[in-house]
PDB file with one MODEL, atoms N, CA, C and O in Angstrom:
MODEL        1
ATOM      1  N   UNK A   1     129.735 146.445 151.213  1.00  0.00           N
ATOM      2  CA  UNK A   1     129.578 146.512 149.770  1.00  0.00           C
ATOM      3  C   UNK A   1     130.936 146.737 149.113  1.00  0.00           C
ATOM      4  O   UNK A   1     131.744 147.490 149.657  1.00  0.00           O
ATOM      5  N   UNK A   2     131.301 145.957 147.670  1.00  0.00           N
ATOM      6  CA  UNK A   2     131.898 146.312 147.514  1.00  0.00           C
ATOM      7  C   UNK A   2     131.910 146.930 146.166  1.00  0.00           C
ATOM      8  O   UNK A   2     131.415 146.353 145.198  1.00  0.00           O
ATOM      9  N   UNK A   3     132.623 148.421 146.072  1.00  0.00           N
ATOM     10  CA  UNK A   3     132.550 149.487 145.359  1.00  0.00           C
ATOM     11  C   UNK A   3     133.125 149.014 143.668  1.00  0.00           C
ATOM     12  O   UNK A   3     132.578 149.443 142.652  1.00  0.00           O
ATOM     13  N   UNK A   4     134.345 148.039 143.664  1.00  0.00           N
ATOM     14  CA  UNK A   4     134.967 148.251 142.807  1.00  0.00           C
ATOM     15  C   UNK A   4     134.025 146.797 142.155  1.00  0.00           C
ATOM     16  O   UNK A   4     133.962 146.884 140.929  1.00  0.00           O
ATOM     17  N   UNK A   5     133.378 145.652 142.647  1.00  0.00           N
ATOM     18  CA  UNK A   5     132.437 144.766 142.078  1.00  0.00           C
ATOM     19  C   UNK A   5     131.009 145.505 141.418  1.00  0.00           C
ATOM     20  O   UNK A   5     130.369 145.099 140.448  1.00  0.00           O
ATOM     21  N   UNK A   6     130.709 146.809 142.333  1.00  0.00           N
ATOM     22  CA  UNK A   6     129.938 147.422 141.655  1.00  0.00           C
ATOM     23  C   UNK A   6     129.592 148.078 140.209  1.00  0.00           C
ATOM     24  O   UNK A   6     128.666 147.943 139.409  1.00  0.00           O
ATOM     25  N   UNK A   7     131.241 149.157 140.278  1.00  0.00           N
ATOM     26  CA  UNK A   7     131.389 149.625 139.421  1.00  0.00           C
ATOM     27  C   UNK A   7     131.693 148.693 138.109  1.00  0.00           C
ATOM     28  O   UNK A   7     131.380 149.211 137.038  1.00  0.00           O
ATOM     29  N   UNK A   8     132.352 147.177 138.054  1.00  0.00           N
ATOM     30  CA  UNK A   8     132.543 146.302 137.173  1.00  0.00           C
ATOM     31  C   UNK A   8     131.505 145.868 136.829  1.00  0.00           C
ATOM     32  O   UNK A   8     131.606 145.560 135.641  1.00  0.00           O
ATOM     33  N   UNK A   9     130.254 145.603 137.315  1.00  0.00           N
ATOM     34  CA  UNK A   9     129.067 145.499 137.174  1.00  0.00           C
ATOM     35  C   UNK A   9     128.158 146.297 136.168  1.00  0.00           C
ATOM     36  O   UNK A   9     127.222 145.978 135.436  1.00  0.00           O
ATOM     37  N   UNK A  10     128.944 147.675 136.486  1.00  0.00           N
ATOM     38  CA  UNK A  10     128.149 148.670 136.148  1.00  0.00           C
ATOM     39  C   UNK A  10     128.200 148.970 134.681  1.00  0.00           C
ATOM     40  O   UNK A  10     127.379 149.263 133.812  1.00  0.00           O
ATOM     41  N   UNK A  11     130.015 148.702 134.782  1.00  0.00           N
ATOM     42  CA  UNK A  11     130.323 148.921 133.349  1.00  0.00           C
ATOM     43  C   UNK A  11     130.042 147.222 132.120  1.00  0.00           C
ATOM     44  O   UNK A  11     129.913 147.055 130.907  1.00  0.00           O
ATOM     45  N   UNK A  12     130.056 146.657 132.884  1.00  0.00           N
ATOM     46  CA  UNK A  12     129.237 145.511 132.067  1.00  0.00           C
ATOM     47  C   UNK A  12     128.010 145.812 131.477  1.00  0.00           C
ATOM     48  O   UNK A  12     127.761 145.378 130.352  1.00  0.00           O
ATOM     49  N   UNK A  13     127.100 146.594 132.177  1.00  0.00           N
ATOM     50  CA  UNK A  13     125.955 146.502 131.951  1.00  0.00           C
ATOM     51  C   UNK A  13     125.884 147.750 130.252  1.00  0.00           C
ATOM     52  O   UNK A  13     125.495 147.766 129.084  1.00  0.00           O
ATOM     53  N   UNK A  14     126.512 148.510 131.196  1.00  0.00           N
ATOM     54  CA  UNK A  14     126.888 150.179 129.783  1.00  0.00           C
ATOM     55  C   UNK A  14     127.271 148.792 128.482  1.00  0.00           C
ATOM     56  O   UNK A  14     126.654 148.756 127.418  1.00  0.00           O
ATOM     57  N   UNK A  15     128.234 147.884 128.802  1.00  0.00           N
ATOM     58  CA  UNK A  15     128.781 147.662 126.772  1.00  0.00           C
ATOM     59  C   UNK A  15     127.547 146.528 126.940  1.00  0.00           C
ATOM     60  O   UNK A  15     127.700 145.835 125.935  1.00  0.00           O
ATOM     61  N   UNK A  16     126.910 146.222 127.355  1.00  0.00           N
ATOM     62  CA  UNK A  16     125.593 145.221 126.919  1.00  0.00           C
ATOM     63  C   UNK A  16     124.367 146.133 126.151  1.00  0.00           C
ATOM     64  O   UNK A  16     123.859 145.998 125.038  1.00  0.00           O
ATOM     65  N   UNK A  17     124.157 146.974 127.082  1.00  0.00           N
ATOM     66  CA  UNK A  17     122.785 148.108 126.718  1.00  0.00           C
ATOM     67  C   UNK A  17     123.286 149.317 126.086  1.00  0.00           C
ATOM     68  O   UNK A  17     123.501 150.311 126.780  1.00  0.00           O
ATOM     69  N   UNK A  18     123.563 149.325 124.389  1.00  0.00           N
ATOM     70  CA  UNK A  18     124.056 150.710 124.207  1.00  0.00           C
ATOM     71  C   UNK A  18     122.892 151.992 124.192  1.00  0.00           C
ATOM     72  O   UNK A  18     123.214 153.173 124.320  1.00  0.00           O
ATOM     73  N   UNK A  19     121.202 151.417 123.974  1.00  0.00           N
ATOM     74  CA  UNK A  19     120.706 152.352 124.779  1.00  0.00           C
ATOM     75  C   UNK A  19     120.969 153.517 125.731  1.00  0.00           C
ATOM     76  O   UNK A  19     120.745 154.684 125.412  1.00  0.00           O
ATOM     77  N   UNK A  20     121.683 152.965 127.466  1.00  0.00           N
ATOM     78  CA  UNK A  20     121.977 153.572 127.655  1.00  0.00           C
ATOM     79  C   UNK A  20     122.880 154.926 127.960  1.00  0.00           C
ATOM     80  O   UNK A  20     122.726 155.979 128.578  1.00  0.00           O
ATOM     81  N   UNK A  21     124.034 154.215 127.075  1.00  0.00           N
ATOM     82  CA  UNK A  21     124.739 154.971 126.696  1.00  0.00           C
ATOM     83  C   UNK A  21     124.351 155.805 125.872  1.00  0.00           C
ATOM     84  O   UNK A  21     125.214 156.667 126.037  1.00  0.00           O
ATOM     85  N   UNK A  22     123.570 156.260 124.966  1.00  0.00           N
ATOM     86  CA  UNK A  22     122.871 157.152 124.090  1.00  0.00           C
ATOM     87  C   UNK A  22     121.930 158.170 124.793  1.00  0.00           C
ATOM     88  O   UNK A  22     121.578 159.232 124.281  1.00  0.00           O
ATOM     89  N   UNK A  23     121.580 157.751 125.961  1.00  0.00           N
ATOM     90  CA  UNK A  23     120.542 158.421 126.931  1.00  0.00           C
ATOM     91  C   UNK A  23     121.415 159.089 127.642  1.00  0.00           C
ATOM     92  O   UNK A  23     121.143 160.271 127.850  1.00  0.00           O
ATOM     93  N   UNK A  24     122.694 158.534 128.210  1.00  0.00           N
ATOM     94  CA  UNK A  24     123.521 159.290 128.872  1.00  0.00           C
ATOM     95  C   UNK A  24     124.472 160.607 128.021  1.00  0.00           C
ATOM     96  O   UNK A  24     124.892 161.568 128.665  1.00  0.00           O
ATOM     97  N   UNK A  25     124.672 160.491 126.777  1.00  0.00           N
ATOM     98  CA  UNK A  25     125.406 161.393 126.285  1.00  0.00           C
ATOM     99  C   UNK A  25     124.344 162.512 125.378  1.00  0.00           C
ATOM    100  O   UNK A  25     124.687 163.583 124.876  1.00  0.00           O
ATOM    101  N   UNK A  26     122.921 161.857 125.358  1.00  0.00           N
ATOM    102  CA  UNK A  26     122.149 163.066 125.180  1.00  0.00           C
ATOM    103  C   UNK A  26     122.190 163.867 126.529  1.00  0.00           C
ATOM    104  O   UNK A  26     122.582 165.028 126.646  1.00  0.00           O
ATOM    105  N   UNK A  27     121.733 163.076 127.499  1.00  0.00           N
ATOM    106  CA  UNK A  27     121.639 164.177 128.141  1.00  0.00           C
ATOM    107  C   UNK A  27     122.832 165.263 129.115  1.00  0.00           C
ATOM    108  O   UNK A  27     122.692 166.270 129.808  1.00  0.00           O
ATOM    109  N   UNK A  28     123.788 164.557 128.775  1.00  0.00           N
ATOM    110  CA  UNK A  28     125.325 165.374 129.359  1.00  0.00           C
ATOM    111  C   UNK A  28     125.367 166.542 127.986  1.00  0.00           C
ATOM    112  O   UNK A  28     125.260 167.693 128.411  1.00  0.00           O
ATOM    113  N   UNK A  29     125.494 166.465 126.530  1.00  0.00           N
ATOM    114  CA  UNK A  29     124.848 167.447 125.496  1.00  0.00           C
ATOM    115  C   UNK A  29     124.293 168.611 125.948  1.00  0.00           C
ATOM    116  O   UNK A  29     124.637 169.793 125.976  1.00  0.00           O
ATOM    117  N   UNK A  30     122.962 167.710 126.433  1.00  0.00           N
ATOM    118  CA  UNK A  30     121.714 169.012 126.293  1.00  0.00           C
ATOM    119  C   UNK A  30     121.776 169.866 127.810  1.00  0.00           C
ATOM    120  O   UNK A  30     121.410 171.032 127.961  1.00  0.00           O
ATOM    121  N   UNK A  31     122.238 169.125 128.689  1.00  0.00           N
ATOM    122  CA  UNK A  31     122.633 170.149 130.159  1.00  0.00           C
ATOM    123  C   UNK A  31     123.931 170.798 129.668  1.00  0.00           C
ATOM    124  O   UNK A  31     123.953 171.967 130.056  1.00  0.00           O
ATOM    125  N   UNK A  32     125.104 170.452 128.904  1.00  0.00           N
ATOM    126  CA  UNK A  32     126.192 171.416 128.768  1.00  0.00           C
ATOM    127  C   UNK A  32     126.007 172.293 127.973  1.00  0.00           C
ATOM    128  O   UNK A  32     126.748 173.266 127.838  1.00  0.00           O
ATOM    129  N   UNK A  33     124.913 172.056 127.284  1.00  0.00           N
ATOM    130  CA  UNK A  33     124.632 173.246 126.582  1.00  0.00           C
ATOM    131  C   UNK A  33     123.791 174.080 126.870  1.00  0.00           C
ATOM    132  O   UNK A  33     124.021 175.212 126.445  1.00  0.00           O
ATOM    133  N   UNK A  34     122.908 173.935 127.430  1.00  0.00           N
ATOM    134  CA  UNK A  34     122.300 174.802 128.190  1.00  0.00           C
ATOM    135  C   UNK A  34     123.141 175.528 129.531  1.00  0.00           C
ATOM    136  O   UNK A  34     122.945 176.726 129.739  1.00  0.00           O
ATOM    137  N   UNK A  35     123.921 174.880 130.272  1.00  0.00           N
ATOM    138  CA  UNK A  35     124.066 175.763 131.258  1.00  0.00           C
ATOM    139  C   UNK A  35     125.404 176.475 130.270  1.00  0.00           C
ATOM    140  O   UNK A  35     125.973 177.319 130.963  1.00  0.00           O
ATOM    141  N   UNK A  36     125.929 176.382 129.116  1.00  0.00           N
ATOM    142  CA  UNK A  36     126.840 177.049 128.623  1.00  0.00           C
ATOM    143  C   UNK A  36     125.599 178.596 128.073  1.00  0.00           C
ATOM    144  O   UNK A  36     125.762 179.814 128.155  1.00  0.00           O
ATOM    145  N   UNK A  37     124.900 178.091 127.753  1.00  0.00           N
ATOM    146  CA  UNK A  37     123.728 179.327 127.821  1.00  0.00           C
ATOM    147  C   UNK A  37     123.318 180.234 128.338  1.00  0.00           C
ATOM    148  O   UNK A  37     123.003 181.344 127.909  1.00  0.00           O
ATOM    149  N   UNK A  38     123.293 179.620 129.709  1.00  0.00           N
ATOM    150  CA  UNK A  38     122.597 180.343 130.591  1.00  0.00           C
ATOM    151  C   UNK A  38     123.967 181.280 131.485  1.00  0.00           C
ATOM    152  O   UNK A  38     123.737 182.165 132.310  1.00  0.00           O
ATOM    153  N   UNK A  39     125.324 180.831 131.081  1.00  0.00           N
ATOM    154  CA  UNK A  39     126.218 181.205 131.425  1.00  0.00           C
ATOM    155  C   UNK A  39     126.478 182.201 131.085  1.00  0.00           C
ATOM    156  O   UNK A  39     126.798 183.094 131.868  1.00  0.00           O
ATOM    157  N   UNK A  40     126.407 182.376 129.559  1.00  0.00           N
ATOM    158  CA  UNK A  40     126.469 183.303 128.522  1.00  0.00           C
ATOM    159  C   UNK A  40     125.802 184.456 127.898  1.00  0.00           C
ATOM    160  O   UNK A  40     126.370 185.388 127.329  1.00  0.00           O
ATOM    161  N   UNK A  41     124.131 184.245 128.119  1.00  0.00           N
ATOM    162  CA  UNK A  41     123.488 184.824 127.976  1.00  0.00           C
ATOM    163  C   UNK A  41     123.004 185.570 129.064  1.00  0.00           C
ATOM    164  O   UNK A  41     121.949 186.193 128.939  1.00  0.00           O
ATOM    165  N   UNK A  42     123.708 185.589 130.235  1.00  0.00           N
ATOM    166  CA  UNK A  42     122.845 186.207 131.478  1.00  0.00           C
ATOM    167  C   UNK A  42     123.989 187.846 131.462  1.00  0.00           C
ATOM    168  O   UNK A  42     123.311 188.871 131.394  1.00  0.00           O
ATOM    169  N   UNK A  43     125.116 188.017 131.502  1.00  0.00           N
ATOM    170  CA  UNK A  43     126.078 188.790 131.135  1.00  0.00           C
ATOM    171  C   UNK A  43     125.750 189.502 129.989  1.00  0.00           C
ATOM    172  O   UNK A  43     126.342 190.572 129.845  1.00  0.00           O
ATOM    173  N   UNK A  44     125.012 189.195 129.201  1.00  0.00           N
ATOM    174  CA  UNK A  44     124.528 189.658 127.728  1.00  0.00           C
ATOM    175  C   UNK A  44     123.582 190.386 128.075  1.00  0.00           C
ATOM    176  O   UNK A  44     123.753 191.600 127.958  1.00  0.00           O
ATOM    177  N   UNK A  45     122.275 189.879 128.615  1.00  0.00           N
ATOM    178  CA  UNK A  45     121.161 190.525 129.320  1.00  0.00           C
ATOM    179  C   UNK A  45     121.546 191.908 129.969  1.00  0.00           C
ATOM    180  O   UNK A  45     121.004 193.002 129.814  1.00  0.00           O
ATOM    181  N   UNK A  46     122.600 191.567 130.716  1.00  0.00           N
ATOM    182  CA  UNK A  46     123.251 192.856 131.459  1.00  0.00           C
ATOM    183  C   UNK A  46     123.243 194.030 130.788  1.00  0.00           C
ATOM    184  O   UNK A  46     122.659 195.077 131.072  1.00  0.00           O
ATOM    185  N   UNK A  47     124.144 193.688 129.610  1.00  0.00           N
ATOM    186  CA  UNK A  47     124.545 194.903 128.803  1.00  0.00           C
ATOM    187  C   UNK A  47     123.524 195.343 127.855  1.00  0.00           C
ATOM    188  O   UNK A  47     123.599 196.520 127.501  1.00  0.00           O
ATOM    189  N   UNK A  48     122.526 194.579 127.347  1.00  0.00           N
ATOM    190  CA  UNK A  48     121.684 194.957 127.193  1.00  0.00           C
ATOM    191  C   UNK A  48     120.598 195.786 127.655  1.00  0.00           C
ATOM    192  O   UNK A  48     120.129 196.842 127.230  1.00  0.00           O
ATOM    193  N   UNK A  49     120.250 194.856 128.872  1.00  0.00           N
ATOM    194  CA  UNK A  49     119.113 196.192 129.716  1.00  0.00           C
ATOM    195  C   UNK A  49     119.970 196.105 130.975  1.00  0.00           C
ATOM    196  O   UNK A  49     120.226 195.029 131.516  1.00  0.00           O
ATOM    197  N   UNK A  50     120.562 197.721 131.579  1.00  0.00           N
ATOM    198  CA  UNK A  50     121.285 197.678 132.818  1.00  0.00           C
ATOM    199  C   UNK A  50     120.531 197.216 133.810  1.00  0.00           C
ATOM    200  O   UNK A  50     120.884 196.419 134.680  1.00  0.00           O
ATOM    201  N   UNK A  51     119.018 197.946 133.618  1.00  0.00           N
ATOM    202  CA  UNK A  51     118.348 197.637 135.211  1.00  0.00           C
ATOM    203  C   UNK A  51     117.684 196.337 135.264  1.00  0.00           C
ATOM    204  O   UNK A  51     116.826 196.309 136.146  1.00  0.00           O
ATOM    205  N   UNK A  52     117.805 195.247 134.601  1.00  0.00           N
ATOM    206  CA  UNK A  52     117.718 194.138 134.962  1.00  0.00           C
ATOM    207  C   UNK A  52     118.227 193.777 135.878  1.00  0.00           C
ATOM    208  O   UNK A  52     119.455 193.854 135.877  1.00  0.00           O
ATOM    209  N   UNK A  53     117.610 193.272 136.964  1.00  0.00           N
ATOM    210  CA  UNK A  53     118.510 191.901 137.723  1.00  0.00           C
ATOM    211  C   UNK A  53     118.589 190.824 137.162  1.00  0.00           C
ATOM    212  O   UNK A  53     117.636 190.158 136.756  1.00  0.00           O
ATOM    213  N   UNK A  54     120.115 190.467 137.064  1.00  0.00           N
ATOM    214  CA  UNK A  54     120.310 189.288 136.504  1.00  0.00           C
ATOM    215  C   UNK A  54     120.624 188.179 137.482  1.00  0.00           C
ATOM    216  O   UNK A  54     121.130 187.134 137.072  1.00  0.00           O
ATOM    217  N   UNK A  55     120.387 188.337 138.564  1.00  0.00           N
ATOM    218  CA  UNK A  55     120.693 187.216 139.732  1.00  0.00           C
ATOM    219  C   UNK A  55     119.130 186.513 139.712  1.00  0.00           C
ATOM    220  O   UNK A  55     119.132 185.403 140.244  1.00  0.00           O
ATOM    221  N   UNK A  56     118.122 186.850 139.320  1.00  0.00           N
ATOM    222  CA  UNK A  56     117.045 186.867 139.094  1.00  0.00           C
ATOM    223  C   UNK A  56     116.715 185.951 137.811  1.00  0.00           C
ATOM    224  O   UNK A  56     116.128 184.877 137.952  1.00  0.00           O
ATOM    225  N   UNK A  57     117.037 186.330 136.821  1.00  0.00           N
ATOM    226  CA  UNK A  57     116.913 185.856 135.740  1.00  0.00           C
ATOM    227  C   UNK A  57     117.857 184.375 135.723  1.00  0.00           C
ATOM    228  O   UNK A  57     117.430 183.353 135.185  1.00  0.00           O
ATOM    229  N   UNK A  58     119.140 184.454 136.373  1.00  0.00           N
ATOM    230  CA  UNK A  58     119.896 183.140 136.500  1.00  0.00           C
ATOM    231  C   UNK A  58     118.882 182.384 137.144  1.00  0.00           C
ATOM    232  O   UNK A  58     118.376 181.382 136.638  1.00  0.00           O
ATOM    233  N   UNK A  59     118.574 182.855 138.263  1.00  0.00           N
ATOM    234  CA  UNK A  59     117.920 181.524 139.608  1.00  0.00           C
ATOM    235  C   UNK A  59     116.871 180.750 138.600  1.00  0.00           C
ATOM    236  O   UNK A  59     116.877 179.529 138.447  1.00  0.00           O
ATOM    237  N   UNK A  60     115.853 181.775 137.851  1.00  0.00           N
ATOM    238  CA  UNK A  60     114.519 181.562 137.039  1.00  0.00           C
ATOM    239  C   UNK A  60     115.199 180.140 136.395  1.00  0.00           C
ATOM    240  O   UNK A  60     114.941 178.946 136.550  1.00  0.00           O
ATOM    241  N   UNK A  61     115.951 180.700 135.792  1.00  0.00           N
ATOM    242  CA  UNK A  61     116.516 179.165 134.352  1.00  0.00           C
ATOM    243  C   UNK A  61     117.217 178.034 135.284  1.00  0.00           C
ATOM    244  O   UNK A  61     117.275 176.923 134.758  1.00  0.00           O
ATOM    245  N   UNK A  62     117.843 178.173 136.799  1.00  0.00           N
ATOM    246  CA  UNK A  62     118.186 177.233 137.211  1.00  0.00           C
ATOM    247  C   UNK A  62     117.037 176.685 138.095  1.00  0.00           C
ATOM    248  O   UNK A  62     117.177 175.559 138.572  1.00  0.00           O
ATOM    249  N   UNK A  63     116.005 177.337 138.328  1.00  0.00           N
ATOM    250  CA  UNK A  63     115.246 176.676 139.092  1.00  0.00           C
ATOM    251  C   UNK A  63     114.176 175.844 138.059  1.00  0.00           C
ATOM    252  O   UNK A  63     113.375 175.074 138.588  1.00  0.00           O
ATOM    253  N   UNK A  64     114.172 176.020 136.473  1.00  0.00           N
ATOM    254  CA  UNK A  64     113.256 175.694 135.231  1.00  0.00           C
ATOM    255  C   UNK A  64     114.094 174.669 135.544  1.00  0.00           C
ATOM    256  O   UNK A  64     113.381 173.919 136.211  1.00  0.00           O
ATOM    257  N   UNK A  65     115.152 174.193 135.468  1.00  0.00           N
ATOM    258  CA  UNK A  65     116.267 173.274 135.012  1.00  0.00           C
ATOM    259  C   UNK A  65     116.023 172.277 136.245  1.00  0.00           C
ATOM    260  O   UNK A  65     115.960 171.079 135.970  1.00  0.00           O
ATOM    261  N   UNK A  66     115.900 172.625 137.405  1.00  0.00           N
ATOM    262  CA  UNK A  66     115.500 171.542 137.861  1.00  0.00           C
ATOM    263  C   UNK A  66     114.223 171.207 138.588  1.00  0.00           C
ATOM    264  O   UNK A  66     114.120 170.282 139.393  1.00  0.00           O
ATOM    265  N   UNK A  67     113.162 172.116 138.205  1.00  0.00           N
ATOM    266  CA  UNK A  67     112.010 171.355 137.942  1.00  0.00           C
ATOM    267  C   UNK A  67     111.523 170.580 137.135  1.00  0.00           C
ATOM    268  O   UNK A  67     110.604 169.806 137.402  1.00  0.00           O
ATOM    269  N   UNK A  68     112.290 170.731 135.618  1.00  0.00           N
ATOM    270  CA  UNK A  68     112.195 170.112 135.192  1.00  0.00           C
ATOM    271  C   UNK A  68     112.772 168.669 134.531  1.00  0.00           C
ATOM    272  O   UNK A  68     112.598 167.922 133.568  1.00  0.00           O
ATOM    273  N   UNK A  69     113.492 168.805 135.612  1.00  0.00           N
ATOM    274  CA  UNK A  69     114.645 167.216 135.565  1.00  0.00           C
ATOM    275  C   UNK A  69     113.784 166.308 137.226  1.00  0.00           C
ATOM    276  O   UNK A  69     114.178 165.174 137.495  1.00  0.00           O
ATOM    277  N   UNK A  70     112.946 166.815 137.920  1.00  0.00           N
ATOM    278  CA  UNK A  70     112.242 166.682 138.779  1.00  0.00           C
ATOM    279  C   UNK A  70     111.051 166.167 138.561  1.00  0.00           C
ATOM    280  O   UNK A  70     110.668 165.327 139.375  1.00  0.00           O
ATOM    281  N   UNK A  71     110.044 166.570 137.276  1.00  0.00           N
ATOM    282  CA  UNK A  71     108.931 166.059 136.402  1.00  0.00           C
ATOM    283  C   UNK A  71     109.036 165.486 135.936  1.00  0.00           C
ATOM    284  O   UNK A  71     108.026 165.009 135.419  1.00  0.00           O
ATOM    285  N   UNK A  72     110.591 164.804 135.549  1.00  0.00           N
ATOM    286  CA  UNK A  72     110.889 163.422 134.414  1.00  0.00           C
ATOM    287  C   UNK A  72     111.303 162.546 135.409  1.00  0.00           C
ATOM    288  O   UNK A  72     111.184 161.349 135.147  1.00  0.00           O
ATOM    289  N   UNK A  73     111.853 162.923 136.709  1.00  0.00           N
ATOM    290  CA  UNK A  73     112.032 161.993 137.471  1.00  0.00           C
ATOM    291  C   UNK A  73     110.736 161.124 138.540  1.00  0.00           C
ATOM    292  O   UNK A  73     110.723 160.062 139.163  1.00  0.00           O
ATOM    293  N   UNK A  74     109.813 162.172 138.334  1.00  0.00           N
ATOM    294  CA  UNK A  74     108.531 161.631 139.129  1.00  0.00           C
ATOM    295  C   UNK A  74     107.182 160.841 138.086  1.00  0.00           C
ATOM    296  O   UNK A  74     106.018 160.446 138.151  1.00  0.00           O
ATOM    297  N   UNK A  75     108.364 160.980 137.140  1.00  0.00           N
ATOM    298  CA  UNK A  75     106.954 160.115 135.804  1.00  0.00           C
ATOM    299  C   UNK A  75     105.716 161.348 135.711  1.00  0.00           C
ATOM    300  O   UNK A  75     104.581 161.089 135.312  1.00  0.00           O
ATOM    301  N   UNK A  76     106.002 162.241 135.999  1.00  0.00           N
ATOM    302  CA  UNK A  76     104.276 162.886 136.401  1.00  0.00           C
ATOM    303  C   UNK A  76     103.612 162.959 134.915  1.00  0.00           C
ATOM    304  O   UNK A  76     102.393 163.122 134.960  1.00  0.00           O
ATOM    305  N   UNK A  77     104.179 162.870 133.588  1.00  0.00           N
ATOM    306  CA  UNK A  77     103.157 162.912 132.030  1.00  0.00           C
ATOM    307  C   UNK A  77     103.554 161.554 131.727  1.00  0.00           C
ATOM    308  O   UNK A  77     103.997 161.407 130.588  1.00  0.00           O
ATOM    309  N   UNK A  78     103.497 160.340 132.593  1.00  0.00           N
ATOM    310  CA  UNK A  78     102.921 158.937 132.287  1.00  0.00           C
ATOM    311  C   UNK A  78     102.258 158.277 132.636  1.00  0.00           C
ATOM    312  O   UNK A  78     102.090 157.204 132.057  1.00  0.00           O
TER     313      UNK A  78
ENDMDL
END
């Protein structure tokens, strides 16, 4: 295979379909902002309530995050 016919391919296809380019920069958006969230707000939690575990509360939102990039990938509400 070759990699660099691929990628020329690939990028043909991006300036034909600006669709997907709109699908791709929503969703680079909505994951950088969220994990800028979850970055941010878990340190916050801390100081807020000490006896929280917050290793706990991280895993919770990263394991939401990709179950639910897992449910859009399996079609399962179509």
């Amino acid at each position: 295979m070759d990699i660099w016919s691929n990628l020329n391919n690939s990028f043909k296809e991006l300036k034909s379909n600006t669709f997907m380019i709109l699908i791709g920069l929503t969703e680079s958006l909505f994951l950088g902002m969220m994990f800028i969230f979850i970055f941010c707000w878990t340190p916050r939690l801390k100081e807020s309530y000490p006896k929280t575990d917050t290793t706990e509360v991280f895993t919770l939102f990263m394991f939401s995050l990709t179950v639910g990039g897992s449910l859009f990938k399996v079609n399962f509400f179509w």
